[in-house]
MARTI-14757 format. One record per residue (C-alpha): residue number from 1; x, y, z; residue in one letter. Coordinates in steps of 0.001 Angstrom, whole numbers. Last residue first. Example, Ala and Ser with C-alpha at 12.3 -4.5 7.8 and 13.67 -1.06 7.14 Angstrom:
// MARTI-14757
i;east;north;up;aa
2;13670;-1060;7140;S
1;12300;-4500;7800;A
// end
This chain:
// MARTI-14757
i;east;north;up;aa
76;165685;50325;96401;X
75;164878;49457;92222;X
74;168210;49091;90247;X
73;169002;51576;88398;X
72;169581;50840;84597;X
71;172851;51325;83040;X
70;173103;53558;80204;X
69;172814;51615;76611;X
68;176052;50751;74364;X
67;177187;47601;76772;X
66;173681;46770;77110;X
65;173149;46739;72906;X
64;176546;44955;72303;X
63;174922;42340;74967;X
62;172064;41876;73114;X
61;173668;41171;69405;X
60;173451;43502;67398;X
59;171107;43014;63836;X
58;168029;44669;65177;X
57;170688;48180;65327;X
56;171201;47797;61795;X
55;167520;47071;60960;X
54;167043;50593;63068;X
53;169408;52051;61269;X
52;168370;51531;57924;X
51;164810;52483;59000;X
50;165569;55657;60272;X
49;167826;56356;56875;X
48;164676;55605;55082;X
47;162443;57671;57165;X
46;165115;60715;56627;X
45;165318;60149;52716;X
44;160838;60307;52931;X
43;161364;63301;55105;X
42;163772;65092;52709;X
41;161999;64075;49564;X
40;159071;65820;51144;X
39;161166;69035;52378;X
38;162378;68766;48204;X
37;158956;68699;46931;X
36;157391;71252;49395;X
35;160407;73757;48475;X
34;159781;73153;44637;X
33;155912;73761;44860;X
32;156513;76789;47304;X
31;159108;78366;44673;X
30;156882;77546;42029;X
29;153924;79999;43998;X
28;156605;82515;44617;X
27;157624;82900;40819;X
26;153341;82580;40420;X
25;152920;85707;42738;X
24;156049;87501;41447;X
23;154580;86904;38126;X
22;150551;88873;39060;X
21;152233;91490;41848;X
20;153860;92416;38329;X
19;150885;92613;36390;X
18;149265;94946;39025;X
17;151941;96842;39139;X
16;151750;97390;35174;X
15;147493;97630;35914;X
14;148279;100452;38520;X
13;150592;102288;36482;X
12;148565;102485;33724;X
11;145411;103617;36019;X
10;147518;106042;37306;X
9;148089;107637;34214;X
8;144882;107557;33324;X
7;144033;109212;36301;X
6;146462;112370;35356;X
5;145081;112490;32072;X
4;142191;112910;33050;X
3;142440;115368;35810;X
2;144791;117324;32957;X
1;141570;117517;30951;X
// end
C-alpha cells in the first residue's frame, strides 16, 4: 500500500507544479504583451521624433546645411 501512497503523493505534487508552471506561464505571457506594447510605443515615439527632425532640418537654409555637412572631395 505504501507504493500507493507514495505515487499519489507524487501525483499531488506533480499537478501543484503543474499549476504553478500553469501562472508563471500566463505572468510571463502579460509580461510579453506589456513589453511588445511599450517596444511598439517606443518605435512609433522614435518615428515621430525622426520626422520632427527631419521637417526641422527641411526648414535650414542650404548653406546652414553645407556649413554643418563634411566637405566633399573634389574629383582628381
Amino acid at each position: 500500500m505504501a507504493k500507493l501512497e507514495d505515487l499519489a503523493e507524487r501525483v499531488d505534487r506533480l499537478v501543484l507544479r503543474h499549476q504553478e508552471l500553469k501562472r508563471t506561464s500566463a505572468l510571463i505571457e502579460r509580461q510579453l504583451l506589456a513589453v511588445s506594447a511599450e517596444r511598439d510605443s517606443l518605435r512609433s515615439r522614435l518615428g515621430a521624433a525622426r520626422a520632427r527632425v527631419d521637417a526641422l532640418l527641411e526648414r535650414l537654409p542650404a548653406d546652414s546645411i553645407a556649413s554643418v555637412a563634411p566637405p566633399k572631395e573634389s574629383p582628381p
